[in-house]
N, C-alpha and C positions, 0 to 999 in steps of 0.2 A: 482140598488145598491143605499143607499140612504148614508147620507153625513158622518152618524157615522163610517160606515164598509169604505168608502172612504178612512175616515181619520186615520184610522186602519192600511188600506193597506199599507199608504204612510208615517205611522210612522214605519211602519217594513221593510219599504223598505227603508229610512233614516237610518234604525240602521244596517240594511246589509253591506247598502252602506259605513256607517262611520265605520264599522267592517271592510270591506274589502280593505281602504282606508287607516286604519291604518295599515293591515297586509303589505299591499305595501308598505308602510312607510319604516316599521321595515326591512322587507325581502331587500328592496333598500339599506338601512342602513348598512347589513350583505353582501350584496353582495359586494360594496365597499370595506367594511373591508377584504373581503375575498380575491378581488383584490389587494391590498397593502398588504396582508400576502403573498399571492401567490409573488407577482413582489420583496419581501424582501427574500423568499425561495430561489426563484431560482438565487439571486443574490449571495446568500449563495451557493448556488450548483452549483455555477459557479466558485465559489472563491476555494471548496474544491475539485474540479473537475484539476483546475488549480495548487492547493495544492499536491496531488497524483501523477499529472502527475511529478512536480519536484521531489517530493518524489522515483517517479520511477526511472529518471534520475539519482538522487543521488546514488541508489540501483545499477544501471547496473555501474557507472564510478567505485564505491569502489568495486564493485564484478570484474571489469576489473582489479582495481590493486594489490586483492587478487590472481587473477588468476597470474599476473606477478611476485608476490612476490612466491608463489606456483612453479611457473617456476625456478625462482631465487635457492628457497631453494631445490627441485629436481638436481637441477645443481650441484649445491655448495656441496651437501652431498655424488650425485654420485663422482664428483671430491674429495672429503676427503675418500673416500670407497678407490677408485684408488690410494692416496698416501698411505693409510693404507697398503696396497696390495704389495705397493712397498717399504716400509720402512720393511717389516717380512719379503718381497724377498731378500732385499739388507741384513739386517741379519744375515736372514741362507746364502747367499753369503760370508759373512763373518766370518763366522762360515767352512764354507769347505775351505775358503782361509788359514785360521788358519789352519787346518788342514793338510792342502797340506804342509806349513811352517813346523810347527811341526816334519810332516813326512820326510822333504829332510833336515832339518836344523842341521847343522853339528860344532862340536866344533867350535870356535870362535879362537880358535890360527889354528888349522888345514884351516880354513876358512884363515887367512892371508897368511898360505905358500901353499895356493893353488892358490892361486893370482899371485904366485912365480914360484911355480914350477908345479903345476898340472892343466892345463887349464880347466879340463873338470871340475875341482871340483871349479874355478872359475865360471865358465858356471854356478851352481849351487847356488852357493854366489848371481849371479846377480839379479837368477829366486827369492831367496828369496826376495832382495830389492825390484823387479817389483813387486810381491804377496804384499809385505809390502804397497807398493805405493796403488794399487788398494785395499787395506785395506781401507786407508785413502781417496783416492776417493768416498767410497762406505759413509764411516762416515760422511764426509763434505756434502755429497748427503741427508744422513739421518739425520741430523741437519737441512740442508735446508728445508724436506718436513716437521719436526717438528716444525720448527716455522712459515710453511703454516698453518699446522692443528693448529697454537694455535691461529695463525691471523685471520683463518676460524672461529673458534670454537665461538670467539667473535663476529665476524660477524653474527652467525649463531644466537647468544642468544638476539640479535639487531632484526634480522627477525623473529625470536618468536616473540618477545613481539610486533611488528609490526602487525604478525600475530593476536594474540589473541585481540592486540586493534582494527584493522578492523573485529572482529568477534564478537567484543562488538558493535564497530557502525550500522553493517549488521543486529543485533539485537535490534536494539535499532530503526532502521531506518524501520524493519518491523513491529513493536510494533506500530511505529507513524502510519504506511499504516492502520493497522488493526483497529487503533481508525478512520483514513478517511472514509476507507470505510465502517466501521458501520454507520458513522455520515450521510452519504451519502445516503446508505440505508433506514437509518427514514425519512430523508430528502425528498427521493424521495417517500416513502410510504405515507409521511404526505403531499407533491405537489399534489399525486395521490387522497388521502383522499379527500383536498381541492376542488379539480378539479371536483370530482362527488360532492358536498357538492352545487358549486357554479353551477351547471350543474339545479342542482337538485332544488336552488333557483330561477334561472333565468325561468326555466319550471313556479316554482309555482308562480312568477311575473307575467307571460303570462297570466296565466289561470284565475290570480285572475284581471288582467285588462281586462279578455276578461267580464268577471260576472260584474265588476265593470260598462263596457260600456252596458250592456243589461239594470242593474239596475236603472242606469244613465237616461237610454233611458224612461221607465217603469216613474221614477219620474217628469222628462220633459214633456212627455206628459199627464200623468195625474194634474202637473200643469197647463197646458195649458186648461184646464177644459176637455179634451179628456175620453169618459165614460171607464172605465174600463172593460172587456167583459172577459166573463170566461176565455177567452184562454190568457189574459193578467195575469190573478188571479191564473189562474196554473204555466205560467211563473215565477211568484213570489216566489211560492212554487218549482218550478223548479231550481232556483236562490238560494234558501236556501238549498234544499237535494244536492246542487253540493257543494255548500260552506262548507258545513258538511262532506261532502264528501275526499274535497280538504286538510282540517282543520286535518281529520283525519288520512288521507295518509300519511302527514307528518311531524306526534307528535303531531299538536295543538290542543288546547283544546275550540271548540266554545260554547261560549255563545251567548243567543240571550237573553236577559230580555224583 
């Protein structure tokens, strides 16, 4: 091999070598960056990880005190059903008591001289007062449970609107979940992305240090005045179809001028 094809060799072996020199540059560069994207993701996906999980808490305490209010208003309606039930009882109660009255209720002067002189029709007089009494027992009753049901009533339009505003929160509180865990989703899709991305650099780092160190080798010793021998000059060419190779597996585009 004489000095021109030498110095051929080892100007093409200098421009591999600074070709593949600066891909590890560049690829070193990306990996980095790709590490500080990566360690700021998942700093993020730990933050919204952390976000959810309150998010959930928040869900389960206001779904516990719908469920109490739920209980509450259950209660309180069965209990207004039951005075209702007994205010139409007491009522028609007082509608037959009327009735009883009506039927045994006897002139009002024959009522005094029976107090006098006819005991039994006294005995009568009396059953009307008791009827009359348990009239107004029943009505003083039926007053009472009507101004339960009115104290209730407003109670009750208090626990609506209680209700409906923890059914806006519960809504409003799933709406926040569904944006976490979409966010969460990319998040972990774009760590996963990363993840093969930087996998995938760190390979093509290797492979281009492993050519770099052959090329390296090749340059050193044919500096050293070491004669070049074919199996050196296929190496060369071995060094270039792998870097082509390498270049094209993933996406770059080699030049060699």
């Amino acid at each position: 091999m004489d000095n021109a094809e030498k110095e051929n060799i080892l100007m093409k072996l200098n421009k591999i070598n600074n070709i593949i020199e600066e891909r590890i540059s560049i690829t070193d560069s990306e990996i980095k960056n790709q590490i500080l994207i990566i360690e700021r993701e998942k700093y993020q996906l730990k933050s919204l990880t952390e976000q959810i999980v309150i998010n959930e808490e928040e869900s389960i305490q206001v779904g516990k005190e719908k469920d109490g209010l739920l209980e509450q208003l259950a209660h309180m309606e069965s209990q207004m059903k039951d005075y209702q039930m007994e205010i139409q009882g007491n009522k028609m109660e007082i509608q037959h008591l009327i009735q009883q009255i009506e039927a045994q209720r006897p002139n009002e002067v024959l009522n005094i001289l029976n107090h006098i002189f006819n005991p039994i029709g006294a005995l009568i007089g009396d059953l009307i007062t008791s009827l009359t009494n348990n009239i107004r027992e029943l009505e003083i009753r039926i007053g009472y449970l009507v101004n339960e049901l009115n104290q209730k009533s407003q109670a009750l339009k208090s626990i609506y609107y209680r209700r409906e505003e923890i059914d806006r929160i519960l809504s409003k509180i799933e709406d926040i979940k569904n944006v976490l865990m979409d966010k969460r989703f990319q998040l972990e899709n774009e760590l996963k992305k990363l993840g093969i991305q930087k996998t995938k650099d760190e390979n093509l780092k290797l492979q281009l240090e492993l050519l770099k160190s052959q090329c390296q080798l090749l340059i050193d010793e044919t500096n050293q005045g070491k004669e070049l021998l074919d199996v050196g000059i296929n190496l060369v060419l071995e060094i270039e179809e792998k870097l082509k190779s390498l270049f094209s597996s993933n996406g770059l585009t080699f030049y060699l001028v």
